[in-house]
C-alpha positions as CSV (number, residue, x, y, z in Angstrom):
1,X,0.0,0.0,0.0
2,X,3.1,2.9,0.7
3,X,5.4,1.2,-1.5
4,X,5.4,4.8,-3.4
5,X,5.7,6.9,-0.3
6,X,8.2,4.4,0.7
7,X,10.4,4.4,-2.2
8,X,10.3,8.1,-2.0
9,X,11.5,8.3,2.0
10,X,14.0,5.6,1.5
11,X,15.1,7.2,-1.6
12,X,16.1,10.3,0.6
13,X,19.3,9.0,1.7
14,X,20.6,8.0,-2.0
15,X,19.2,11.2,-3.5
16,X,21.8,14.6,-4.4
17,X,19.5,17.3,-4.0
18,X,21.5,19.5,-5.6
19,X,21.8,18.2,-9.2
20,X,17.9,17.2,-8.6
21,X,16.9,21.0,-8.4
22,X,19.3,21.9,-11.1
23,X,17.8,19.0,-13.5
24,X,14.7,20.3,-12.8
25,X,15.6,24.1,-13.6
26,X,17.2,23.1,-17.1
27,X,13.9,21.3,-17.8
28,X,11.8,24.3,-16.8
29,X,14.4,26.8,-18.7
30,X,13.6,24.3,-22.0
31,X,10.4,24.0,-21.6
32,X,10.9,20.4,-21.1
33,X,7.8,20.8,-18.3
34,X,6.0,22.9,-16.7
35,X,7.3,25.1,-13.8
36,X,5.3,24.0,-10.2
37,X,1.8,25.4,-9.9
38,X,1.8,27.6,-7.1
39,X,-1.3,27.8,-4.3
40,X,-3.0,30.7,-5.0
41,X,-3.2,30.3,-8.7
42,X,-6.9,29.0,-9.9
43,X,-6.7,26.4,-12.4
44,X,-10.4,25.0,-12.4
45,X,-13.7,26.7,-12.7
46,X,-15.7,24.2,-10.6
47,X,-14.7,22.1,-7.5
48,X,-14.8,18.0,-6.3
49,X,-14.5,16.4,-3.0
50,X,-13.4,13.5,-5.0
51,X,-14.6,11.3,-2.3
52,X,-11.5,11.4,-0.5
53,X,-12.2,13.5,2.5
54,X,-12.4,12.1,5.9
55,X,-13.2,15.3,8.3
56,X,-14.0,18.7,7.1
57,X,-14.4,21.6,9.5
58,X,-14.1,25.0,9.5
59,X,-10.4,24.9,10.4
60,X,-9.0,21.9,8.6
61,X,-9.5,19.4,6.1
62,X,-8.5,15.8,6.5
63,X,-7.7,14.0,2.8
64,X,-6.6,10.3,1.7
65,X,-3.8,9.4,-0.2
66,X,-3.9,7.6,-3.5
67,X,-2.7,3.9,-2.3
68,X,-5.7,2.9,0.0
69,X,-7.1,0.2,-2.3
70,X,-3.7,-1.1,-3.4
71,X,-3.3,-3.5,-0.3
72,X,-3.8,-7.1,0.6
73,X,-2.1,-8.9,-2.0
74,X,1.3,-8.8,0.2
75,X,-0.8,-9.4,3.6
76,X,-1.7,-12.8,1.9
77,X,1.5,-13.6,0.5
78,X,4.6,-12.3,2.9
79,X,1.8,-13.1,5.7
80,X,0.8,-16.8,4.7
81,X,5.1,-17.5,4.5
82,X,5.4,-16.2,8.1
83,X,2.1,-18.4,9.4
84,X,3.9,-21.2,7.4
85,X,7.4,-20.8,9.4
86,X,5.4,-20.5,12.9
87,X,3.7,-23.2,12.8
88,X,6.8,-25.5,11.3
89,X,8.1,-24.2,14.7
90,X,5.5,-24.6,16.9
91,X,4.8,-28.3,15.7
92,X,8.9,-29.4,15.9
93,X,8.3,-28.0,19.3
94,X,5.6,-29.8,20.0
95,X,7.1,-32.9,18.9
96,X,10.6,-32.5,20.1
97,X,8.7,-31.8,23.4
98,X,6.7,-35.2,23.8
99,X,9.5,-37.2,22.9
100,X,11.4,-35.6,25.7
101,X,8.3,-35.8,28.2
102,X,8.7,-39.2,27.5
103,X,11.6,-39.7,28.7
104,X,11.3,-38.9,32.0
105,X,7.5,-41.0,32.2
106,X,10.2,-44.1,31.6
107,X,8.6,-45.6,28.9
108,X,10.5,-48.3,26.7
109,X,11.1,-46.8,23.8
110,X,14.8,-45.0,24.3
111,X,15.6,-42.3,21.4
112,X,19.1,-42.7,19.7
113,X,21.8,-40.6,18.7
114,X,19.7,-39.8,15.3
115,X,17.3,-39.0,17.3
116,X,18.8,-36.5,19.1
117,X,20.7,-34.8,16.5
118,X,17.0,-34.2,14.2
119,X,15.3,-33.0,17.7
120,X,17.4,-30.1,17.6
121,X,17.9,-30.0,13.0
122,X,14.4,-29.8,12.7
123,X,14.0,-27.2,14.9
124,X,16.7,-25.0,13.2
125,X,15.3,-25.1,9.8
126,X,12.0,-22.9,10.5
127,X,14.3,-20.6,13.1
128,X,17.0,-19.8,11.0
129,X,13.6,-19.1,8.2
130,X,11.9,-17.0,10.2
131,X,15.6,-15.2,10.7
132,X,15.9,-13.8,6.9
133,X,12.3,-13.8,6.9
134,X,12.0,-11.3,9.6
135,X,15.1,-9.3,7.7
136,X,14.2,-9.5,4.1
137,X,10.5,-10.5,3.7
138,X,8.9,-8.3,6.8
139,X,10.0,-5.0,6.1
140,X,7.8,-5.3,2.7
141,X,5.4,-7.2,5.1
142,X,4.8,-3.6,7.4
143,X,4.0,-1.3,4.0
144,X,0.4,-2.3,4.7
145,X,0.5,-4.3,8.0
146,X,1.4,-4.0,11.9
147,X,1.8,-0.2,10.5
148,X,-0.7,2.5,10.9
149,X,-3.7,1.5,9.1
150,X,-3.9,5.2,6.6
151,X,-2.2,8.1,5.9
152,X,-3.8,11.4,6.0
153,X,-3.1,15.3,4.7
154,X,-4.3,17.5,7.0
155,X,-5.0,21.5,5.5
156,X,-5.2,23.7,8.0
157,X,-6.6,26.9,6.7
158,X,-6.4,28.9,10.5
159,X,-2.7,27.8,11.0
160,X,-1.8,28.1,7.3
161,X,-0.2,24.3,7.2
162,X,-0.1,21.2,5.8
163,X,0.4,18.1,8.2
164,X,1.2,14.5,6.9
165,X,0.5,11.6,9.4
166,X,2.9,8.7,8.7
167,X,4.4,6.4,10.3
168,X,8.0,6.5,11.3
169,X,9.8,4.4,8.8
170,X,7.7,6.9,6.1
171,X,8.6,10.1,7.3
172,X,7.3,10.4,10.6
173,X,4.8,13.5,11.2
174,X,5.8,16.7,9.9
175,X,4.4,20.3,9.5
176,X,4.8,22.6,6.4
177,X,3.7,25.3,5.3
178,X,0.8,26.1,2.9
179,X,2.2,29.1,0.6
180,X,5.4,27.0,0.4
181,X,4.0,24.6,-1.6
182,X,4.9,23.5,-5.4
183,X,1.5,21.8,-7.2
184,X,2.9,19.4,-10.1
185,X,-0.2,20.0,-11.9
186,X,-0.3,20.7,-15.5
187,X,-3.7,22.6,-16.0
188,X,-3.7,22.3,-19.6
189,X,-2.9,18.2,-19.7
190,X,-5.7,15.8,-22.3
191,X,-8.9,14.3,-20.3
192,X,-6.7,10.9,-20.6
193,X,-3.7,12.1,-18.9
194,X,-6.0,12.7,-15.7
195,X,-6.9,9.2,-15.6
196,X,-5.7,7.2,-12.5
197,X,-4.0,10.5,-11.5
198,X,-3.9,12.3,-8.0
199,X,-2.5,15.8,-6.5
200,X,1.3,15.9,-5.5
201,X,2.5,18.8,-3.2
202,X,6.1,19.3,-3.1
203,X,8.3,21.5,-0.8
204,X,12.0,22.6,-1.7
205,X,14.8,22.6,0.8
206,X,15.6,26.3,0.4
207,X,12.1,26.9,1.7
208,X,13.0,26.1,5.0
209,X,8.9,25.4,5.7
210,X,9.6,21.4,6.9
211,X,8.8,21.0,10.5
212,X,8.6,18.0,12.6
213,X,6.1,17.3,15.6
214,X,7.4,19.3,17.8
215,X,8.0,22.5,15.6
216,X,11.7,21.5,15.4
217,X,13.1,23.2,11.9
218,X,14.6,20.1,9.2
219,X,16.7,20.1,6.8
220,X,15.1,18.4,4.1
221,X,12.7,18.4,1.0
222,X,9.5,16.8,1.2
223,X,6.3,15.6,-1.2
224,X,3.0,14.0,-0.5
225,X,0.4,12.8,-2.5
226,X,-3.3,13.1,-1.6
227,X,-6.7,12.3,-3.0
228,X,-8.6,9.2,-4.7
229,X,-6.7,8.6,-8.2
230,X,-8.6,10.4,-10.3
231,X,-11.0,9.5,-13.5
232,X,-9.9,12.3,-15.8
233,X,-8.0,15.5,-16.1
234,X,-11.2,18.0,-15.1
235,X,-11.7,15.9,-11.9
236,X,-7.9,16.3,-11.0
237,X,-7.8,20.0,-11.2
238,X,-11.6,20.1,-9.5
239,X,-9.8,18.3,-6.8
240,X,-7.3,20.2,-6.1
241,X,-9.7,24.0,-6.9
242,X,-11.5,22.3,-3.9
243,X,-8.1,22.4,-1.4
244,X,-7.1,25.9,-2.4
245,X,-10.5,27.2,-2.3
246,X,-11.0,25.9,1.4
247,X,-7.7,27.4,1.9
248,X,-7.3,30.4,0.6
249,X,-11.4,31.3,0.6
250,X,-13.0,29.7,3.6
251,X,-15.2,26.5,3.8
252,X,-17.8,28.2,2.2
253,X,-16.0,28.2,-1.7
254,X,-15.5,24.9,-1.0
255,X,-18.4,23.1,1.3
256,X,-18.6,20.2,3.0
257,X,-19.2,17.1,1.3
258,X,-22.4,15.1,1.5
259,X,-20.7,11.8,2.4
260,X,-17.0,11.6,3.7
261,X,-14.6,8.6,3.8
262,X,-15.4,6.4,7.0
263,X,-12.5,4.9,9.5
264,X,-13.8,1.5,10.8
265,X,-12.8,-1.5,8.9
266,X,-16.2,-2.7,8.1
267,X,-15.5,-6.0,5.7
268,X,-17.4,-4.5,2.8
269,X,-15.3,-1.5,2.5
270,X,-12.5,-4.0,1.5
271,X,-14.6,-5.8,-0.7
272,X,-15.7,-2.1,-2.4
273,X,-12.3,-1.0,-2.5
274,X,-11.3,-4.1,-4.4
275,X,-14.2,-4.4,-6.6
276,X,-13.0,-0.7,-7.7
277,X,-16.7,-0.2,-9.9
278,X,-18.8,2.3,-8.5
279,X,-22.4,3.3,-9.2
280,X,-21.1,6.1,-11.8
281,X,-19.0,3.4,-13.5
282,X,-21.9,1.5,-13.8
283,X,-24.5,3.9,-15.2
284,X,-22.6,4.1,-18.1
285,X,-23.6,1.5,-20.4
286,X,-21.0,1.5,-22.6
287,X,-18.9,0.3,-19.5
288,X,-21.1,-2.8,-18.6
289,X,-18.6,-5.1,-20.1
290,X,-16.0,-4.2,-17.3
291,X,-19.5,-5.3,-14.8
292,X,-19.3,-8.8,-16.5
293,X,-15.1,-9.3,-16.6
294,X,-15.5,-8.2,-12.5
295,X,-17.9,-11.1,-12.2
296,X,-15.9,-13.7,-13.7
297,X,-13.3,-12.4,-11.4
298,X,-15.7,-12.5,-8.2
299,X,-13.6,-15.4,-6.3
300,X,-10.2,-13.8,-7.3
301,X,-11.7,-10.6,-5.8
302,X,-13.0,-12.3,-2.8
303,X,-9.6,-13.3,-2.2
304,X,-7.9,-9.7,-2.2
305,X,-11.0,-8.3,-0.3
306,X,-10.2,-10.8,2.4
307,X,-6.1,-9.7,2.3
308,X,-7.3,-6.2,2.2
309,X,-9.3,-6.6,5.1
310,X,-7.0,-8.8,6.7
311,X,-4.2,-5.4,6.6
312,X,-6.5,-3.2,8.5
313,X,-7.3,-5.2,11.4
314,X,-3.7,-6.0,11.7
315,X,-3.1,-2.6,11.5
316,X,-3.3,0.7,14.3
317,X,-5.5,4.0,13.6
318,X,-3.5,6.6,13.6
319,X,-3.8,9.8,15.4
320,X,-2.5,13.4,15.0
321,X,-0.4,14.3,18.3
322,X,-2.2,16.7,20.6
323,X,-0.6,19.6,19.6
324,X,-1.6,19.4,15.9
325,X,-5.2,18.5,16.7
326,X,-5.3,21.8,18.7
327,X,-3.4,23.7,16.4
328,X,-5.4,26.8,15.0
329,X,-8.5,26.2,17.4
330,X,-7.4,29.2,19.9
331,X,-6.8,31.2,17.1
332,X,-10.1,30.5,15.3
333,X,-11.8,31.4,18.8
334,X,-10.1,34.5,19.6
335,X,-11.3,35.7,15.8
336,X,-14.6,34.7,16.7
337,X,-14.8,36.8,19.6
338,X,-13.6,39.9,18.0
């Protein structure tokens, strides 16, 4: 599920900033791209929730990331290889165990040298397995399990930031700063090159606007990516008119939504995220072969509902810290009473 967000942190250390930013220059001087998209430029003349809003308020926003569906598949795979090893352990335990119980209950049959040297082999073999499993396999294992169950992008319009929630090994929780941010948007890109896409926010190193938890000033660049991937170009930059608007205008350019994303791990939200067609998909008619392909599918689908679900249970809901979850509120109230 964070492989992407993962492959970005643990890029970090590997990464020369330097001739990254000057790359990117050249390809701005020759118009090889488009230079960032700053936040208080409009690029849309209407505005989407996008479905991927999970609290809304009149001092922050709480958004998804892109990668909340893509997970499961590695829960059943790297997760059924670790059940495997266990339980070759626990039953050469359990084994190795009765034959020395019996032992000592003086029964007649007497174990051998052979015996003795597999009671502590067999043993070995799932131990020293679940050694490089634990060091190659589980680190792979905790992008989308025994990790915090989402990632969320927090806009806060009172304190004029942007706070990621991740886990450690991600990033850990930081705090930047709105008008810092770069938008790699390009408003004038085909209906077709919106497809699948999502928002990603950027912030340079000679910003100085990366903060951790507690305030502390970093060193460092950083990007997020937030929203449902998208089903064409005018929803991706009605997305993102919706986050600026809330930001730079007030809740009321950019309202709350009639339904937003709920937390629980209820079983059919892993089956829905899987099955990936919703009610729009299906009104179209042109579409209802993809209806009939998903059905032959249905027991495959059942399968990665069942990982996906499997993820989140084995997974923590994570929480802002206490100062970010107050951040902004004192403000908004002292503005109320003036």
């Amino acid at each position: 599920m964070y492989f992407f967000e993962w492959l970005m942190y643990d890029g970090r250390a590997t990464t020369n900033y330097e001739e990254l930013t000057k790359e990117a220059d050249r390809q701005i001087e020759s118009e090889e791209k488009l230079p960032p998209i700053r936040t208080t430029q409009k690029i849309s003349g209407r505005i989407t929730d996008n479905l991927s809003l999970y609290a809304h308020n009149k001092t922050y926003i709480d958004a998804r990331t892109p990668n909340d569906e893509k997970r499961g598949l590695i829960t059943l795979i790297a997760g059924s290889i670790g059940v495997a090893f266990l339980i070759m352990l626990a039953g050469s335990s359990y084994y190795i165990g009765a034959d020395y119980l019996s032992l000592f209950k003086g029964t007649d049959d007497q174990l051998d040298t052979s015996d003795y040297l597999f009671m502590w082999i067999i043993p070995a073999i799932p131990l020293v397995s679940l050694y490089y499993y634990f060091k190659y396999v589980f680190p792979y294992l905790r992008l989308e399990a025994f990790t915090a169950r989402r990632l969320i992008v927090r806009f806060n319009r009172i304190t004029r930031k942007v706070y990621l929630l991740r886990p450690k090994h991600l990033g850990g929780i930081v705090a930047l700063d709105w008008d810092a941010a770069e938008v790699c948007i390009d408003p004038n890109m085909s209906e077709l090159e919106g497809t699948g896409g999502f928002v990603m926010l950027g912030w340079d190193k000679e910003t100085r606007s990366v903060r951790d938890a507690d305030g502390n000033l970093k060193d460092d660049f950083e990007v997020t990516l937030v929203g449902r991937p998208t089903r064409n170009a005018s929803e991706l930059l009605a997305f993102w008119e919706y986050i600026r608007r809330y930001m730079e205008e007030g809740p009321e350019a950019a309202p709350k939504p009639t339904k937003l994303i709920g937390k629980f791990p209820w079983p059919w939200r892993s089956f829905m995220a899987v099955w990936r067609l919703d009610s729009r998909f299906i009104k179209t008619p042109a579409l209802w072969v993809f209806v009939l392909v998903y059905s032959l599918l249905l027991p495959l689908i059942v399968i990665h509902a069942f990982g996906h679900w499997i993820s989140l249970l084995l997974c923590y809901e994570p929480k802002f810290p206490r100062s970010i979850e107050e951040a902004g509120v004192e403000v908004k109230a002292e503005k109320e009473i003036h």
